[in-house]
PQR file of N, CA, C, O and H, with PARSE charges and radii, in Angstrom:
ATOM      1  N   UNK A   1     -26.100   9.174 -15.921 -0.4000 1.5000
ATOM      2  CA  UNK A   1     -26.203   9.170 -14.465 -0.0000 2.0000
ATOM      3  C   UNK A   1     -27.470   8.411 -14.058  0.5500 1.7000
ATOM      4  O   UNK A   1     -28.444   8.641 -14.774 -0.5500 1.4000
ATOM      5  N   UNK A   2     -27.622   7.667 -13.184 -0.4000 1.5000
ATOM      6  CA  UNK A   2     -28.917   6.922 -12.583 -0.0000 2.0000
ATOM      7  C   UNK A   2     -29.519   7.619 -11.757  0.5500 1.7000
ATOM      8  O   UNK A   2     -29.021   8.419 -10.965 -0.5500 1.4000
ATOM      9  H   UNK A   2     -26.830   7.480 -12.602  0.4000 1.0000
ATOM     10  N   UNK A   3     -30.909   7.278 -11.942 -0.4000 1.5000
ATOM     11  CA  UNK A   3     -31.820   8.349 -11.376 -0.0000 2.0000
ATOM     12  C   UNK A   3     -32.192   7.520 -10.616  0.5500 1.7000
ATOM     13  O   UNK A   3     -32.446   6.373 -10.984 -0.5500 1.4000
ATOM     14  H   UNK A   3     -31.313   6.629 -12.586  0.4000 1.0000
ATOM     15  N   UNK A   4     -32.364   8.154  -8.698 -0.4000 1.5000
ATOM     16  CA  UNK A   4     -32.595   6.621  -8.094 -0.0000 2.0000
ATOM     17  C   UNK A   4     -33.530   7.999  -7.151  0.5500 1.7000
ATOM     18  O   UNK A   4     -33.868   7.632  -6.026 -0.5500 1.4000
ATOM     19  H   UNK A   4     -32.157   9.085  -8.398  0.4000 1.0000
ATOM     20  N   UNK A   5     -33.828   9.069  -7.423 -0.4000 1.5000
ATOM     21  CA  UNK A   5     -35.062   9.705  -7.006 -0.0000 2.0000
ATOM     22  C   UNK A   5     -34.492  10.487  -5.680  0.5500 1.7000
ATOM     23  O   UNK A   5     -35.349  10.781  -4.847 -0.5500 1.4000
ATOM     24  H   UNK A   5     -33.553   9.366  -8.337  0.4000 1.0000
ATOM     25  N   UNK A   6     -33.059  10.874  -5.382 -0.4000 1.5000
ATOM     26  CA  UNK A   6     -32.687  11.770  -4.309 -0.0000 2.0000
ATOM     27  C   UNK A   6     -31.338  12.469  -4.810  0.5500 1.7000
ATOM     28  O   UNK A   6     -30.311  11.916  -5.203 -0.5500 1.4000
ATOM     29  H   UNK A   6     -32.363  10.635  -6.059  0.4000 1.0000
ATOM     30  N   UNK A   7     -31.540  13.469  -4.722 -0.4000 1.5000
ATOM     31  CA  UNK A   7     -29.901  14.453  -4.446 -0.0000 2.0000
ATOM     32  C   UNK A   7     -29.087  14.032  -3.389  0.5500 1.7000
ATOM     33  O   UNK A   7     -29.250  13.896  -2.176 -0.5500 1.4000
ATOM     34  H   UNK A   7     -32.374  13.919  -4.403  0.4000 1.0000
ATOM     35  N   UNK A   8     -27.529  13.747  -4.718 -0.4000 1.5000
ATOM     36  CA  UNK A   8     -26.518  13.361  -4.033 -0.0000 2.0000
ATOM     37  C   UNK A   8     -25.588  14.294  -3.845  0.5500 1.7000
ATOM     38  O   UNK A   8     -25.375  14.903  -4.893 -0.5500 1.4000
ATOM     39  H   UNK A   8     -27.396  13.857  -5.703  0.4000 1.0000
ATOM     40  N   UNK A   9     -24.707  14.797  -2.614 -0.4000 1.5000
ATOM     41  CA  UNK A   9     -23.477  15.856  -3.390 -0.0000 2.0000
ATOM     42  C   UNK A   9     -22.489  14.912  -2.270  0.5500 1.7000
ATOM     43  O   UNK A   9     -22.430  14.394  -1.155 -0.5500 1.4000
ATOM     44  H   UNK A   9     -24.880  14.302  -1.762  0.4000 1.0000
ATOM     45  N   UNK A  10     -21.951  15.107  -3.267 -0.4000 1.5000
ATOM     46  CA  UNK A  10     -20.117  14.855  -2.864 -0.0000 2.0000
ATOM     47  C   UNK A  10     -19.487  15.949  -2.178  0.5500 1.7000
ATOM     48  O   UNK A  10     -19.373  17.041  -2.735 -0.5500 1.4000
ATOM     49  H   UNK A  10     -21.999  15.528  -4.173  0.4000 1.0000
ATOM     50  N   UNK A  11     -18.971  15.695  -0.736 -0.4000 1.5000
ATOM     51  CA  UNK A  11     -18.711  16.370  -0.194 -0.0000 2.0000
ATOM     52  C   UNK A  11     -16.981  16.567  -0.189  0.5500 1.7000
ATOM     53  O   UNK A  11     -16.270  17.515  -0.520 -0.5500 1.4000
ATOM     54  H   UNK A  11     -19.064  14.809  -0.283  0.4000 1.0000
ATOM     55  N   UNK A  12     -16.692  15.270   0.322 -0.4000 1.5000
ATOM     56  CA  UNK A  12     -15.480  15.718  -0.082 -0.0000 2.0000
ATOM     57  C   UNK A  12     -14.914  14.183  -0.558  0.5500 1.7000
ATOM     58  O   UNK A  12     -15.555  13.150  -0.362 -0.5500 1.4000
ATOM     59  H   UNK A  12     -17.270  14.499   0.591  0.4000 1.0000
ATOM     60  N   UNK A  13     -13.443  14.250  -1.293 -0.4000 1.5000
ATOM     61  CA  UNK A  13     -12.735  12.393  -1.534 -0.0000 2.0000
ATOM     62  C   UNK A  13     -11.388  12.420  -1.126  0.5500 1.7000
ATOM     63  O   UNK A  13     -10.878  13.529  -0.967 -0.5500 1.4000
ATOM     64  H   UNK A  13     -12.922  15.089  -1.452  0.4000 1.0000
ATOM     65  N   UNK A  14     -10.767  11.484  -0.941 -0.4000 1.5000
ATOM     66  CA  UNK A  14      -9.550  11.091  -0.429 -0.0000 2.0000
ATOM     67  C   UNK A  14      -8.726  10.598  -2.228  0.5500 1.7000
ATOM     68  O   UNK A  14      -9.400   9.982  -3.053 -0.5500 1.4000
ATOM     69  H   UNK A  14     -11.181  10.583  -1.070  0.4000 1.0000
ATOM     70  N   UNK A  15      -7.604  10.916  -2.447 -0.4000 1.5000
ATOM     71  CA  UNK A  15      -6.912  10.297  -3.427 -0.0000 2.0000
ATOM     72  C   UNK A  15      -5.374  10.117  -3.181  0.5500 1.7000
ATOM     73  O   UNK A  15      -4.409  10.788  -2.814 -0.5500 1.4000
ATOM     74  H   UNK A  15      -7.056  11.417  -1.776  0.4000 1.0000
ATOM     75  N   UNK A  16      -5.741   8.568  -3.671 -0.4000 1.5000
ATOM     76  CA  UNK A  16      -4.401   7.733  -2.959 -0.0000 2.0000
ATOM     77  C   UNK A  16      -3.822   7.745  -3.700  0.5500 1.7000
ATOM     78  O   UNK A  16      -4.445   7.752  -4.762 -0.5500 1.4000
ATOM     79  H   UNK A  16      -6.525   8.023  -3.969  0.4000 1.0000
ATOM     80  N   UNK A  17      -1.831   7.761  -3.887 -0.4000 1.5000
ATOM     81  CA  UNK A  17      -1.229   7.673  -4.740 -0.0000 2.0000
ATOM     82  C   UNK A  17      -1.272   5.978  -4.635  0.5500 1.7000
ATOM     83  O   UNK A  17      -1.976   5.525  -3.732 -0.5500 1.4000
ATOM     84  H   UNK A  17      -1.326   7.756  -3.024  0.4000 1.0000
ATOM     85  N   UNK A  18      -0.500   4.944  -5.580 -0.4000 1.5000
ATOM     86  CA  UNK A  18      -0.330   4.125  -5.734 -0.0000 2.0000
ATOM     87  C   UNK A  18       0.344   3.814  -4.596  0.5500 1.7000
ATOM     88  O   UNK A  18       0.874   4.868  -4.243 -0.5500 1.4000
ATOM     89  H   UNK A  18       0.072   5.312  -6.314  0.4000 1.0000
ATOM     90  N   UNK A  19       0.585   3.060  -3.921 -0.4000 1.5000
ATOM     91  CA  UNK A  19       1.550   2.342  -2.290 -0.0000 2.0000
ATOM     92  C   UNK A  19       1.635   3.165  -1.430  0.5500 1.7000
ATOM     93  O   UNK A  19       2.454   3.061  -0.517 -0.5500 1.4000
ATOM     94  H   UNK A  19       0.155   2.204  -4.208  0.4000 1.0000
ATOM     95  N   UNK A  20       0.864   4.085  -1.536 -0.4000 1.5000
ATOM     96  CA  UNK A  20       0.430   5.139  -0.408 -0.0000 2.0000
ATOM     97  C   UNK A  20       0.078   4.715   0.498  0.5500 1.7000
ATOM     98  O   UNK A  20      -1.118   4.446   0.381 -0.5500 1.4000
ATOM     99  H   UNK A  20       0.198   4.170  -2.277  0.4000 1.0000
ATOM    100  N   UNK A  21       0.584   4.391   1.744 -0.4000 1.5000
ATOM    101  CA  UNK A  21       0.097   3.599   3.289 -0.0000 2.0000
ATOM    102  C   UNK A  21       0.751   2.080   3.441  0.5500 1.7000
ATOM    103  O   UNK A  21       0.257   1.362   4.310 -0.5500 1.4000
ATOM    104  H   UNK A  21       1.556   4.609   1.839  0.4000 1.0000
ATOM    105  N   UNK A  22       1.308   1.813   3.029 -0.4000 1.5000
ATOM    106  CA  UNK A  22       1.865   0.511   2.545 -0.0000 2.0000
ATOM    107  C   UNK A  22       3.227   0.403   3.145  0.5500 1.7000
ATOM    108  O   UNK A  22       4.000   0.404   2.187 -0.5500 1.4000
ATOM    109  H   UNK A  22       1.709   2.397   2.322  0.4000 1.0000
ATOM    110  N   UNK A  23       3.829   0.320   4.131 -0.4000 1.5000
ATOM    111  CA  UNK A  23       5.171   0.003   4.748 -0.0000 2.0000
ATOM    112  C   UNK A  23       5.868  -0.803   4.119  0.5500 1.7000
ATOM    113  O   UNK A  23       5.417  -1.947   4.157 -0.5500 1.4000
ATOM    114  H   UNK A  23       3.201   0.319   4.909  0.4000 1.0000
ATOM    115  N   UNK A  24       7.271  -0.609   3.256 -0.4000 1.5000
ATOM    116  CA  UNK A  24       7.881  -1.264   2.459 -0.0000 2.0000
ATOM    117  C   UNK A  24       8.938  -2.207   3.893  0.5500 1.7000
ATOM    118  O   UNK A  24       9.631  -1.590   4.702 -0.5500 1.4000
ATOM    119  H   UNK A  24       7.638   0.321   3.225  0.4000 1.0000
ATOM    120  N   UNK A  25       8.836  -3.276   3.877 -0.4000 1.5000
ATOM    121  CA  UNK A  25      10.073  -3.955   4.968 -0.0000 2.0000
ATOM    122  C   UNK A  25      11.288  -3.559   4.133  0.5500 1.7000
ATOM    123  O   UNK A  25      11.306  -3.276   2.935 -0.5500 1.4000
ATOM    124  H   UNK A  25       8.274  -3.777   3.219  0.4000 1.0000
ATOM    125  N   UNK A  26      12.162  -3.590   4.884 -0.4000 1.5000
ATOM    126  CA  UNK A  26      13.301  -2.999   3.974 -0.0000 2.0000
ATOM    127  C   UNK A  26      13.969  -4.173   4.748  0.5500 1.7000
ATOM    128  O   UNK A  26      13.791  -4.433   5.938 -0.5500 1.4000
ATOM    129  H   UNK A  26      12.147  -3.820   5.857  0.4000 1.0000
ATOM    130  N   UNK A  27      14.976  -5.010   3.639 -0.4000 1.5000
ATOM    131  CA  UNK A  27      15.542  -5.947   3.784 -0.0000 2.0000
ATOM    132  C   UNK A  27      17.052  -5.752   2.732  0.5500 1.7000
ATOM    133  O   UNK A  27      17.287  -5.235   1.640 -0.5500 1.4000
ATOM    134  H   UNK A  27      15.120  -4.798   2.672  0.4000 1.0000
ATOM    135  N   UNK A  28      17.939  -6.572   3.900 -0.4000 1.5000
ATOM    136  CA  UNK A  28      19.097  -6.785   3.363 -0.0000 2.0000
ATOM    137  C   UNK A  28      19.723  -7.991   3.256  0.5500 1.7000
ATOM    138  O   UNK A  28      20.330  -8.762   3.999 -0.5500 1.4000
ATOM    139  H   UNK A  28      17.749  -6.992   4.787  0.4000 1.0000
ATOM    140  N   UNK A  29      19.276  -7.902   1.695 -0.4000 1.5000
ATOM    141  CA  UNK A  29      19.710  -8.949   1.408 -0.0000 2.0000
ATOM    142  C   UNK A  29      20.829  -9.845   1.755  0.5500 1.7000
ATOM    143  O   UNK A  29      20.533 -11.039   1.804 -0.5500 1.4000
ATOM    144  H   UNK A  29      18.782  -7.275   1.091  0.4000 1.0000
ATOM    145  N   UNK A  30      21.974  -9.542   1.990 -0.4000 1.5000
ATOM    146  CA  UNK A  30      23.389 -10.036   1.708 -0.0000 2.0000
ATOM    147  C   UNK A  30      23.976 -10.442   3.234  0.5500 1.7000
ATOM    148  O   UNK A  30      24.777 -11.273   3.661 -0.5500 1.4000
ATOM    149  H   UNK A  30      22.214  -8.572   1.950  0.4000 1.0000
ATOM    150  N   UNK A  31      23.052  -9.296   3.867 -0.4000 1.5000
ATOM    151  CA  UNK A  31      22.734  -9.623   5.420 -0.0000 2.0000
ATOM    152  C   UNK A  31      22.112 -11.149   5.480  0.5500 1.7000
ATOM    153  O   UNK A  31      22.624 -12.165   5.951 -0.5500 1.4000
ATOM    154  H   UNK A  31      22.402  -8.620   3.520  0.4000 1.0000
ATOM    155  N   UNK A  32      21.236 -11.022   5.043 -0.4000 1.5000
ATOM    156  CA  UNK A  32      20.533 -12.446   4.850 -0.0000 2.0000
ATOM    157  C   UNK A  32      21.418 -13.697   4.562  0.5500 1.7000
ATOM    158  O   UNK A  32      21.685 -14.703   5.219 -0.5500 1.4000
ATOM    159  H   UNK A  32      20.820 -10.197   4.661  0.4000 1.0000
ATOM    160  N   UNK A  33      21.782 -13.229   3.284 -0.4000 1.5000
ATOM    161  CA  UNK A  33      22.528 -14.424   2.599 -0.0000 2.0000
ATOM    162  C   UNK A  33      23.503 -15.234   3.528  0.5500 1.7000
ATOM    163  O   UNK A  33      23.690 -16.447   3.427 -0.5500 1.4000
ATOM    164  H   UNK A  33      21.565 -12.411   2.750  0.4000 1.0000
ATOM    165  N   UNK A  34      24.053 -14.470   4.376 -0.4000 1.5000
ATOM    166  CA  UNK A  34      25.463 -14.518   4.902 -0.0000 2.0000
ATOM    167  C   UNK A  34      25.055 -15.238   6.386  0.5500 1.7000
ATOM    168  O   UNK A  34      25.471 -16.258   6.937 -0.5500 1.4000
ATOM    169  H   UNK A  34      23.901 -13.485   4.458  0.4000 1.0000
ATOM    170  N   UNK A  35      24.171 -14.349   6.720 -0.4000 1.5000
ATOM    171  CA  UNK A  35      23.186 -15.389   7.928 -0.0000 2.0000
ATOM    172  C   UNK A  35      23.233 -16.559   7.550  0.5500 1.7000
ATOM    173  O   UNK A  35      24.004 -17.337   8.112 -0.5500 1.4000
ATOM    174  H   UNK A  35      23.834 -13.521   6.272  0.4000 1.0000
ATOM    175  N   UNK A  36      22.251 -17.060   6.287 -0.4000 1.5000
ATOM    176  CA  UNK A  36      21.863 -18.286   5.694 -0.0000 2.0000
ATOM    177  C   UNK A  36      23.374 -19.063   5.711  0.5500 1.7000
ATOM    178  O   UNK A  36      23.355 -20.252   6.029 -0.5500 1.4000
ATOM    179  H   UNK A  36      21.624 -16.428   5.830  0.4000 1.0000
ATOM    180  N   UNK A  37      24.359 -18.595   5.463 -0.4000 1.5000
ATOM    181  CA  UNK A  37      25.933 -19.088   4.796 -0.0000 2.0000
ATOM    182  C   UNK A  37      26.517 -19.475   6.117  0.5500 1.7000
ATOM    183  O   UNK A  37      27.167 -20.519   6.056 -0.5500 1.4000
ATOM    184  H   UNK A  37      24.375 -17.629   5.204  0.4000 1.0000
ATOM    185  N   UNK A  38      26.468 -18.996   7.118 -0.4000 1.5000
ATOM    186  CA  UNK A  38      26.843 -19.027   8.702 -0.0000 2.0000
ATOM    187  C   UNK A  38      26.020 -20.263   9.306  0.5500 1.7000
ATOM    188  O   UNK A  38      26.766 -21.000   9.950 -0.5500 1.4000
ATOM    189  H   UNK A  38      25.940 -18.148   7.167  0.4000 1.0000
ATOM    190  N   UNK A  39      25.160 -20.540   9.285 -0.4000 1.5000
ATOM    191  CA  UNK A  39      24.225 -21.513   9.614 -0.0000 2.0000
ATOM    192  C   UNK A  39      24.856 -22.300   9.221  0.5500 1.7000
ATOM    193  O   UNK A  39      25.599 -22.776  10.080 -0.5500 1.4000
ATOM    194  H   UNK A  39      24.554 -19.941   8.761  0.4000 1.0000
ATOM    195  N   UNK A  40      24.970 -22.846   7.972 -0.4000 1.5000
ATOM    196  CA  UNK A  40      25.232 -23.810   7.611 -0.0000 2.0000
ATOM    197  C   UNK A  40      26.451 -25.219   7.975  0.5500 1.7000
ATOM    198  O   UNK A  40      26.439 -26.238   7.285 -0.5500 1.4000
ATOM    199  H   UNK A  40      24.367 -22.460   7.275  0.4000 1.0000
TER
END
């Protein structure tokens, strides 16, 4: 531990799961595709 000459305490921590807060877009594909296929 480093001694930097003051008491530290940890009060409290936050623990994130992995993609925790992270808004997945949810996409459809085939929706897409077919868009793309219509255009054309």
């Amino acid at each position: 531990m480093a001694k930097i000459g003051e008491n530290i305490n940890i009060r409290r921590f936050v623990r994130w799961e992995l993609g925790e807060g992270i808004e997945k877009k949810k996409e459809d594909y085939a929706a897409e595709v077919a868009k793309l296929a219509a255009e054309s």
